[in-house]
Structure formats: C-alpha cells, structure tokens
C-alpha positions as CSV (number, residue, x, y, z in Angstrom):
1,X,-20.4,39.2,50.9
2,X,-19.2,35.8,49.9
3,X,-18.2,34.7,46.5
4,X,-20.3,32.2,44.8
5,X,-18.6,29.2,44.2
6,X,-18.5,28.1,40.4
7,X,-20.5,25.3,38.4
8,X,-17.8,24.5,36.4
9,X,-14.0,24.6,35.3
10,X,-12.2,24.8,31.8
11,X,-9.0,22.9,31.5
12,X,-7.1,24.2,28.0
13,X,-4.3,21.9,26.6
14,X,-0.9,23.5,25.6
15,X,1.3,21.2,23.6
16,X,4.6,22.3,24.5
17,X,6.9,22.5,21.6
18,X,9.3,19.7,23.6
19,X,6.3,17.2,23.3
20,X,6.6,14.1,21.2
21,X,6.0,10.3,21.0
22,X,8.3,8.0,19.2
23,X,6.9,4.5,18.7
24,X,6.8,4.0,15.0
25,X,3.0,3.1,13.4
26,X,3.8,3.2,10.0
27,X,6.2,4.4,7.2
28,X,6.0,5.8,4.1
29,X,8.4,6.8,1.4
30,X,10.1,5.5,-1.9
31,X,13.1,6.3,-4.5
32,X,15.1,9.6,-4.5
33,X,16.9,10.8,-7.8
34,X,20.0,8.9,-6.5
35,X,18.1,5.7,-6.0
36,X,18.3,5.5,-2.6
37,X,15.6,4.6,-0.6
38,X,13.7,6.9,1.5
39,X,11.3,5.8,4.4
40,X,9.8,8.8,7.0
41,X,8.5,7.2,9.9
42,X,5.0,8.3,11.8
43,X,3.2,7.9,15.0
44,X,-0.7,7.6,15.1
45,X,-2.6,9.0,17.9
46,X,-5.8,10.5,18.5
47,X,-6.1,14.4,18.8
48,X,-5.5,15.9,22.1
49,X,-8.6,18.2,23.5
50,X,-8.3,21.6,23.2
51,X,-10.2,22.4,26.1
52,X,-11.9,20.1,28.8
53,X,-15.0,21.7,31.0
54,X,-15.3,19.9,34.5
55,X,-18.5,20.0,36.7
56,X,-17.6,21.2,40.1
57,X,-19.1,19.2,43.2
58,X,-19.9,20.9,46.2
59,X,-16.7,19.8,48.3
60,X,-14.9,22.0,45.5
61,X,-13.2,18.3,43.7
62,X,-14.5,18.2,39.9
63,X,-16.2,15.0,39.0
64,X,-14.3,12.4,36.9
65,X,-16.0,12.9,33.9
66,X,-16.1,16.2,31.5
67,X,-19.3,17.8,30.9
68,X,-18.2,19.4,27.4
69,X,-15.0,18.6,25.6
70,X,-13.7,20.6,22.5
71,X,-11.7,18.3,20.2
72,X,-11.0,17.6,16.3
73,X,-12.4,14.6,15.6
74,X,-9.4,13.5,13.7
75,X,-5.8,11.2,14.1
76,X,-2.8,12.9,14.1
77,X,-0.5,11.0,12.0
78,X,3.0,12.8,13.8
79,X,6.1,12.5,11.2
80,X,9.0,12.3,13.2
81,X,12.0,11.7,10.5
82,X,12.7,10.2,7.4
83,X,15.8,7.7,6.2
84,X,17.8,7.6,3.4
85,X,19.6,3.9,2.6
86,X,21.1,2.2,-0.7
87,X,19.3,-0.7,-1.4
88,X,21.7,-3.1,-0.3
89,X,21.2,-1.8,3.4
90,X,17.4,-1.8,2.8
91,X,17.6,-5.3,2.8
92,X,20.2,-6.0,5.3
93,X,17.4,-3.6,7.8
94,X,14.5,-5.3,6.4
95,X,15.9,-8.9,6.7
96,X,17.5,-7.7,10.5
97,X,13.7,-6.7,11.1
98,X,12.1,-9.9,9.9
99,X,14.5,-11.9,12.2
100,X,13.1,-9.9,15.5
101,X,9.8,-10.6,14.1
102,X,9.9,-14.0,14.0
103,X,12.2,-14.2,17.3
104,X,8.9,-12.6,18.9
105,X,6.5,-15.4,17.2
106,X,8.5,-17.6,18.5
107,X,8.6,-16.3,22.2
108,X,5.0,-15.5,22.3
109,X,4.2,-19.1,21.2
110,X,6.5,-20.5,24.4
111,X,4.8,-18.2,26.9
C-alpha cells in the first residue's frame, strides 16, 4: 500500500554556536574605576524562527511562503565585545571616526 504523501513540512532553526554577525548598530558603555573609557559594541537584528511549517504542493516542492511560523516577536540586540581606552585615545578614535564620516558626505554628495 502506498504512503500518503504529507500536507506539510516543519523546518526547525539551529543557531550553531560558530554563528555571528559583526556590523556594529550601536554602543553603549561609560567610565571604569580607572577612568578609562569603556564602550561594548552590539548588532541589531530581528529574531530568527524557531520553526517554519511549509505547505507541500502536489509535485512534492513546498510553496514559497510558510503556512505557520513560530518566532519571538522581539530584536536581538547581539553584544559582541567591549573596549577599554584612556580618554586621550577616545578622542583620537572619535575624531578618526568623524573624518570617515564626513569623507563619506562628501563622496555621496559627488556621486
């Protein structure tokens, strides 16, 4: 007797512990008891599904969209690493960072 073929499939999301996105969203931080300066840096990005559930078509391909998807509705702030700087390099950074800034002003403006 033949098997019947399957409405649907369930796709579950492992995040393997190797994972991980680097482009910088925002910082947060301040003053340590030796007056350095201490920023940790964070990614943004919405939550990955923990499970996906596909409709199955009748050539056995899945359509392109989900039928059900289990997901926190929530955005994971990542923290990747902090720094620690005295204040003069703080400055030298910050001033260093402006400068690219307003290099890129001025290169979007040309184009």
């Amino acid at each position: 007797m033949a098997e019947k073929k399957p409405d649907t499939i369930t796709f579950e999301y492992k995040i393997s512990p190797s994972f991980a996105v680097y482009a910088v969203c925002g910082a947060f931080g301040g003053l340590n008891s030796h007056g350095e300066i201490i920023m940790t840096l964070y990614n943004e990005r919405a939550a990955i599904p923990e499970r996906q559930t596909y409709g199955i078509k009748d050539d056995c391909s899945i359509y392109k969209q989900p039928i059900s998807v289990e997901k926190k509705d929530v955005i994971i702030r990542h923290v990747m690493f902090g720094i620690s700087m005295n204040p003069s390099v703080a400055r030298s950074v910050g001033n260093w960072l402006i400068e690219k800034a307003d290099a890129y002003d001025r290169y979007a403006e040309g184009t």
